[in-house]
ZAMAR-549950 format. One record per residue (C-alpha): z, x, y; residue number from 0. Coordinates in steps of 0.1 Angstrom, whole numbers, plus 5000, padded with zeros to 4 digits. Last residue first. Layout:
BEGIN
{pz Z | px X | py Y | pos NUM}
...
END
This chain:
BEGIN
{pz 5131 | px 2132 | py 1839 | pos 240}
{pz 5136 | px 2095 | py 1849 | pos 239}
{pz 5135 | px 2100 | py 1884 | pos 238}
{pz 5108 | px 2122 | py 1882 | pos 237}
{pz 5084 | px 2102 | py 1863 | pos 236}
{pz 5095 | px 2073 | py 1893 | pos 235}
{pz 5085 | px 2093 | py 1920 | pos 234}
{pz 5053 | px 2102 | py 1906 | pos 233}
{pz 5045 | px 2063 | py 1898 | pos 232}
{pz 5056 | px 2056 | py 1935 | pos 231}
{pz 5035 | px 2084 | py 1950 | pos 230}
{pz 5058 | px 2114 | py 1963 | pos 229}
{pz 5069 | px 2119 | py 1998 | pos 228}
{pz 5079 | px 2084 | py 2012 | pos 227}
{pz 5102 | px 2075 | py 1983 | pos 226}
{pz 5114 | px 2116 | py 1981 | pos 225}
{pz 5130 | px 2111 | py 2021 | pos 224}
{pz 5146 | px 2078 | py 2012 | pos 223}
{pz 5163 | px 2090 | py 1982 | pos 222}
{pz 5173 | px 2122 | py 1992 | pos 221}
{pz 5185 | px 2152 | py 1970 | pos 220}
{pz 5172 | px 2134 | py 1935 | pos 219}
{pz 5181 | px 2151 | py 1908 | pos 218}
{pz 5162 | px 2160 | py 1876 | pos 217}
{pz 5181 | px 2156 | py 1844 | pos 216}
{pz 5181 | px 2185 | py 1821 | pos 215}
{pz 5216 | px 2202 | py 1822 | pos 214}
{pz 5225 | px 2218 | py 1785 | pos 213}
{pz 5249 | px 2248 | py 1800 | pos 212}
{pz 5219 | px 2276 | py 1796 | pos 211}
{pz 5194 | px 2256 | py 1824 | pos 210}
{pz 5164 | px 2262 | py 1829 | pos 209}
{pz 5137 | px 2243 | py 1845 | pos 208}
{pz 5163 | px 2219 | py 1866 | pos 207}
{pz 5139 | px 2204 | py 1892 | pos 206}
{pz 5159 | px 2187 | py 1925 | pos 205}
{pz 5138 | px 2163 | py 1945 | pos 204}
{pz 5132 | px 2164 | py 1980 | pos 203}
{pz 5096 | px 2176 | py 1979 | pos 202}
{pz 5106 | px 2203 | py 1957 | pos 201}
{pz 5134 | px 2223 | py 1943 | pos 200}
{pz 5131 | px 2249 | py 1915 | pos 199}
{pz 5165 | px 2248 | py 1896 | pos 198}
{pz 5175 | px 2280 | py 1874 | pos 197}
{pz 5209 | px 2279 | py 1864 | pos 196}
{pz 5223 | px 2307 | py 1842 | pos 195}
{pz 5209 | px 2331 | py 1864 | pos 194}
{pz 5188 | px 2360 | py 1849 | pos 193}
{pz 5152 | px 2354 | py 1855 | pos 192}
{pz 5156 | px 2339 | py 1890 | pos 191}
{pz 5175 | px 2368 | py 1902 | pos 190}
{pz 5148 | px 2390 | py 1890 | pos 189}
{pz 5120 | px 2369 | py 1904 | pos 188}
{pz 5139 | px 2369 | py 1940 | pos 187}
{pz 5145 | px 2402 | py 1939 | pos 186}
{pz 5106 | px 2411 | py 1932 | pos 185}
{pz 5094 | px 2385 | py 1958 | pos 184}
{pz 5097 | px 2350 | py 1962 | pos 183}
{pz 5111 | px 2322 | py 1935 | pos 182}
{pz 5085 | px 2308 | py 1911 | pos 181}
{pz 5069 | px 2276 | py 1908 | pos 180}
{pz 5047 | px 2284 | py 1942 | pos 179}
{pz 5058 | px 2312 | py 1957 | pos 178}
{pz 5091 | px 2304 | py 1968 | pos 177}
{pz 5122 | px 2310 | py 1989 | pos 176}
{pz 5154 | px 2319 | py 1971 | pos 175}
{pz 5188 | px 2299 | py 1975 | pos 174}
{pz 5214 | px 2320 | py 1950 | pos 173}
{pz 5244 | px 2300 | py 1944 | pos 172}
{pz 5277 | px 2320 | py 1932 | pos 171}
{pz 5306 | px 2313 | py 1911 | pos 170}
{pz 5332 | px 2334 | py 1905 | pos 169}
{pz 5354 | px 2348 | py 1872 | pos 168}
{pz 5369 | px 2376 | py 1889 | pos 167}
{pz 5373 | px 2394 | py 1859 | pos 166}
{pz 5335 | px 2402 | py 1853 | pos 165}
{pz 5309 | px 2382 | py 1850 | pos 164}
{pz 5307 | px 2362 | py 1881 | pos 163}
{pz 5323 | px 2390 | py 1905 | pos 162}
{pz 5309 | px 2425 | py 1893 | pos 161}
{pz 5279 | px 2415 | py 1869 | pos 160}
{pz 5267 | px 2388 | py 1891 | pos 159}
{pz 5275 | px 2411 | py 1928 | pos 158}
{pz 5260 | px 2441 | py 1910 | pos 157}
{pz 5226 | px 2421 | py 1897 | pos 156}
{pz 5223 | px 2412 | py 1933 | pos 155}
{pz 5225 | px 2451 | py 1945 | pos 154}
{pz 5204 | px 2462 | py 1917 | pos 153}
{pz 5177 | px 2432 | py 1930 | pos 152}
{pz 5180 | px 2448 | py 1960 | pos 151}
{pz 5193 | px 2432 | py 1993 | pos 150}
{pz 5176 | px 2421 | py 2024 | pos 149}
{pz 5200 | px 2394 | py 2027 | pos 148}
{pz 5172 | px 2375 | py 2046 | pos 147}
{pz 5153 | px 2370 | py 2010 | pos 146}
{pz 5185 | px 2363 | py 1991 | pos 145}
{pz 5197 | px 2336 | py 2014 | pos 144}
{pz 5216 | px 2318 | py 2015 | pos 143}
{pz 5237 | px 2334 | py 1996 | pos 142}
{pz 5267 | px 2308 | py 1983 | pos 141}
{pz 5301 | px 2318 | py 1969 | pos 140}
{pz 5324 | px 2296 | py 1949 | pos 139}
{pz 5358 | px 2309 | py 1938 | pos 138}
{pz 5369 | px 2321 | py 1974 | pos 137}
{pz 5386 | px 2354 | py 1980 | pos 136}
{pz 5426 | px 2354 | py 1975 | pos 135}
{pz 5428 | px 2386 | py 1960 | pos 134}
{pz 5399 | px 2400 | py 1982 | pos 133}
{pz 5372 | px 2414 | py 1956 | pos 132}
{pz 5347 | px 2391 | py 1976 | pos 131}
{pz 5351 | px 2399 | py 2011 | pos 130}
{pz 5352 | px 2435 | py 1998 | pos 129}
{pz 5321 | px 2431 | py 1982 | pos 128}
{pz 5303 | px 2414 | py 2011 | pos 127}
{pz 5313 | px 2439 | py 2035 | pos 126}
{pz 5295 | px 2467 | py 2012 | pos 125}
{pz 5265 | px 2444 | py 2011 | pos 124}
{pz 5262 | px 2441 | py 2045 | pos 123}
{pz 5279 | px 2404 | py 2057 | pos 122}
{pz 5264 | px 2375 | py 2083 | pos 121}
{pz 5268 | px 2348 | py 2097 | pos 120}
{pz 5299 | px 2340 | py 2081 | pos 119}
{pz 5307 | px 2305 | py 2068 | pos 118}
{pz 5343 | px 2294 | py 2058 | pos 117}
{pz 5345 | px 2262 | py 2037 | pos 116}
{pz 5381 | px 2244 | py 2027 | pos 115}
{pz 5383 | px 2230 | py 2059 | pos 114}
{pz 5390 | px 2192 | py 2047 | pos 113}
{pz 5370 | px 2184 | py 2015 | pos 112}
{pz 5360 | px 2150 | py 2018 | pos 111}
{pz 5358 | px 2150 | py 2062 | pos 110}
{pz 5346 | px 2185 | py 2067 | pos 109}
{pz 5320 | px 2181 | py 2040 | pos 108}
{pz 5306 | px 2154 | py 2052 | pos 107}
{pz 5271 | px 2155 | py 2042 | pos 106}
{pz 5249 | px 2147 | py 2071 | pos 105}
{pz 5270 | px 2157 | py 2100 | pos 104}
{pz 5292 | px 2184 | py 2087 | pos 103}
{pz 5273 | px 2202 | py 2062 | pos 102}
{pz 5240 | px 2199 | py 2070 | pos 101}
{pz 5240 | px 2186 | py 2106 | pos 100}
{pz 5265 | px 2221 | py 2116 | pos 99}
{pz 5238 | px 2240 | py 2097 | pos 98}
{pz 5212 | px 2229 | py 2117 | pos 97}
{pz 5232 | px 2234 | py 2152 | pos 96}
{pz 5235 | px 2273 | py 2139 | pos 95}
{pz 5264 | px 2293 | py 2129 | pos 94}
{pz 5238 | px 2316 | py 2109 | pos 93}
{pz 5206 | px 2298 | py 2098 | pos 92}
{pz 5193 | px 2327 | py 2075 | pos 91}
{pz 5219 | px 2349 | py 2066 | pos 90}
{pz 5245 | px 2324 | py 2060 | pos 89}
{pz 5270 | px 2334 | py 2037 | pos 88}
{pz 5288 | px 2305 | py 2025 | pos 87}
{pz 5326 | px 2308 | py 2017 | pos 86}
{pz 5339 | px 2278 | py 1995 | pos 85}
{pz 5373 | px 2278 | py 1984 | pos 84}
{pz 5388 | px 2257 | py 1952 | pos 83}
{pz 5397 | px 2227 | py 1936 | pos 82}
{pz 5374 | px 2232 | py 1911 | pos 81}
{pz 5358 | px 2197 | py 1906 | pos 80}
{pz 5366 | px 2190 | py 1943 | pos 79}
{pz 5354 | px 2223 | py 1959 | pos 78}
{pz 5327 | px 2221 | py 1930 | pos 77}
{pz 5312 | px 2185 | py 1946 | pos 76}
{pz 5310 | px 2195 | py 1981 | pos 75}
{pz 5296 | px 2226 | py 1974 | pos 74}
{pz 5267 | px 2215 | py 1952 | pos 73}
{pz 5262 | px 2184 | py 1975 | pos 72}
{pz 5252 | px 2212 | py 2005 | pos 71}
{pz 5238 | px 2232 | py 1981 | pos 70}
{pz 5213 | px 2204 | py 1978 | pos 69}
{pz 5209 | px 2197 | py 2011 | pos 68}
{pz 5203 | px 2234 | py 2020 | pos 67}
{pz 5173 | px 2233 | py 1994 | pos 66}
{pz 5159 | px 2206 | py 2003 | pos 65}
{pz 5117 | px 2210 | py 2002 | pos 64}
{pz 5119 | px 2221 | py 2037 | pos 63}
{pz 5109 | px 2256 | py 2035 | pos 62}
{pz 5096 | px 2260 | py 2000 | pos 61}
{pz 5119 | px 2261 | py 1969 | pos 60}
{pz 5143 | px 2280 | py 1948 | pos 59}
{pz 5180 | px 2273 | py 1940 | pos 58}
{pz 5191 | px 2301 | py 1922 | pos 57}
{pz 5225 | px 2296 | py 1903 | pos 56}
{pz 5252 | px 2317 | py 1891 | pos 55}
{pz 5280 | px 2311 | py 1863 | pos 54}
{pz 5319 | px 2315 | py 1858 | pos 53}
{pz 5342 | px 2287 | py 1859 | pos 52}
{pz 5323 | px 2269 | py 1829 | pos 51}
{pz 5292 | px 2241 | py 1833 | pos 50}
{pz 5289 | px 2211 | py 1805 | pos 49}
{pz 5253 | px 2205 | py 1821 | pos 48}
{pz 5243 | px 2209 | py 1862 | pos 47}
{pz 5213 | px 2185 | py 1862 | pos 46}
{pz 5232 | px 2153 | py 1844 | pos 45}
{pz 5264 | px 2166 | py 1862 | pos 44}
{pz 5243 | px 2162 | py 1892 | pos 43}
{pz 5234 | px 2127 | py 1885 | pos 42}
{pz 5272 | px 2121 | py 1873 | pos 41}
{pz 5290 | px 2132 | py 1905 | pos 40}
{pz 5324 | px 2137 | py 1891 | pos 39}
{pz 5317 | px 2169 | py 1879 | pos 38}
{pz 5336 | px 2180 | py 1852 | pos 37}
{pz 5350 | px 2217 | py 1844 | pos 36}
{pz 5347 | px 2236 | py 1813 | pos 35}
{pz 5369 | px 2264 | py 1807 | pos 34}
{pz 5361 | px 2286 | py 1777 | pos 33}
{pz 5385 | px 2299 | py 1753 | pos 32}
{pz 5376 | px 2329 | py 1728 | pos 31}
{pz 5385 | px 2321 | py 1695 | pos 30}
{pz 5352 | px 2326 | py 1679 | pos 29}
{pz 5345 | px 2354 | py 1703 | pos 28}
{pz 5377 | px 2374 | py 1687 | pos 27}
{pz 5365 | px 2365 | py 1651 | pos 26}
{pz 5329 | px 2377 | py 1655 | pos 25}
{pz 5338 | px 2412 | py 1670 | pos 24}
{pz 5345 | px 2422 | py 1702 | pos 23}
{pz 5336 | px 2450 | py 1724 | pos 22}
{pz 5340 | px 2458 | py 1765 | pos 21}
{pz 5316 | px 2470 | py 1790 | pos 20}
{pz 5331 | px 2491 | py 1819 | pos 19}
{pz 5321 | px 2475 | py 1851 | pos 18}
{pz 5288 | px 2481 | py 1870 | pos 17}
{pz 5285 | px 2515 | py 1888 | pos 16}
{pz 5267 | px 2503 | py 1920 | pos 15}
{pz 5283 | px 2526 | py 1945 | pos 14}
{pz 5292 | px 2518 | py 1979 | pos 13}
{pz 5276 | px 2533 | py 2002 | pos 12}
{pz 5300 | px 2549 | py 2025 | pos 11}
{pz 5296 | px 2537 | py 2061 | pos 10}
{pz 5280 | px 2566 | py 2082 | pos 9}
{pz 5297 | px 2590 | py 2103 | pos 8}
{pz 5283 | px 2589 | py 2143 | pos 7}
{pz 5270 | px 2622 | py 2153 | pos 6}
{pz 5297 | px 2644 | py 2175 | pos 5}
{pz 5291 | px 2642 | py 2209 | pos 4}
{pz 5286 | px 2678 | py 2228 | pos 3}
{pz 5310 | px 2687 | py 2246 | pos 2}
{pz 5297 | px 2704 | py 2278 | pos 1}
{pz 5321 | px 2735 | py 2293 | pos 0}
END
């Protein structure tokens, strides 16, 4: 007699309930404390602002503008500030020879922070939510990125209201493609229009255009690379802004 195969049983989706809101009044924001951490890089501090232990940033840009460098130094310089874990979800590049340059080669990472940085090549969104409400999950999360994710922009707003707003207190770093001055695509706009950080990167140079912690100054991701890019009055405009 011929048994037939039984249909494989999907995943279950998980669902995208955000967490129960909560009220207070006046008094009880008032004396609400804050954590503020210091960066000891003072140009990025200059971009970054008087940041707390919970906030997301998109870093947005065209391919090649430095992007990856400049989460590159973000990561670097919040292990340290935070003394925390790092895991970076590489959707685009995966375990590839140019991410190895990136953060080992070019930016040291393995040498100044030790192997305080897992990189997976890949999560679904349900994987990434458990990876993430782990006890012992890292504090700083990067998603690189949201285009090659393939999520929705319900699925990103989850992960901000879940894991950055909510009890888990995280930190996560968006890295869009463009269109121009704006990041690509419907979930990249939405992300883009809620993060705390918005920093549209170009021609190696680091544009903070919003920015709810006070950061203003522009950052340059590589000197030597923006000298020979941009003309020497343009260069210098930026370096001062």
């Amino acid at each position: 007699m011929e048994v037939k195969e039984k249909p494989p049983v999907s995943a279950p989706v998980r669902s995208l309930t955000k967490p129960k809101g909560k009220k207070i009044g006046l008094k009880q924001l008032q004396q609400k404390v804050f954590k503020r951490v210091l960066i000891s890089d003072e140009r990025l501090k200059a971009m970054l602002g008087n940041i707390s232990d919970a906030f997301d940033i998109i870093l947005f840009g065209s391919s090649g503008s430095g992007k990856s460098n400049l989460a590159a130094v973000m990561i670097k310089e919040m292990v340290k500030a935070f003394k925390c874990k790092c895991t970076v979800v590489s959707y685009e590049e995966g375990h590839e020879a140019t991410l190895q340059d990136t953060l080992i080669n070019r930016h040291k990472l393995l040498e100044e922070i030790g192997n305080s940085v897992q990189i997976w090549d890949h999560l679904t969104f349900d994987e990434l939510c458990k990876e993430m409400s782990r006890r012992k999950s890292a504090k700083l999360w990067v998603i690189d990125s949201i285009q090659t994710s393939f999520f929705t922009a319900q699925q990103c707003e989850y992960l901000r209201s879940t894991y950055v707003l909510g009890k888990k207190k995280k930190i996560i770093i968006w890295v869009s493609w463009a269109d121009g001055d704006t990041a690509r695509g419907a979930v990249g706009k939405s992300v883009q229009y809620w993060a705390a950080i918005k920093i549209q990167v170009k021609k190696r140079i680091a544009f903070p255009i919003s920015n709810r912690f006070g950061g203003k100054k522009n950052y340059i991701i590589d000197d030597e690379a923006a000298r020979k890019i941009w003309t020497v009055k343009d260069y210098n405009k930026h370096k001062k802004g």
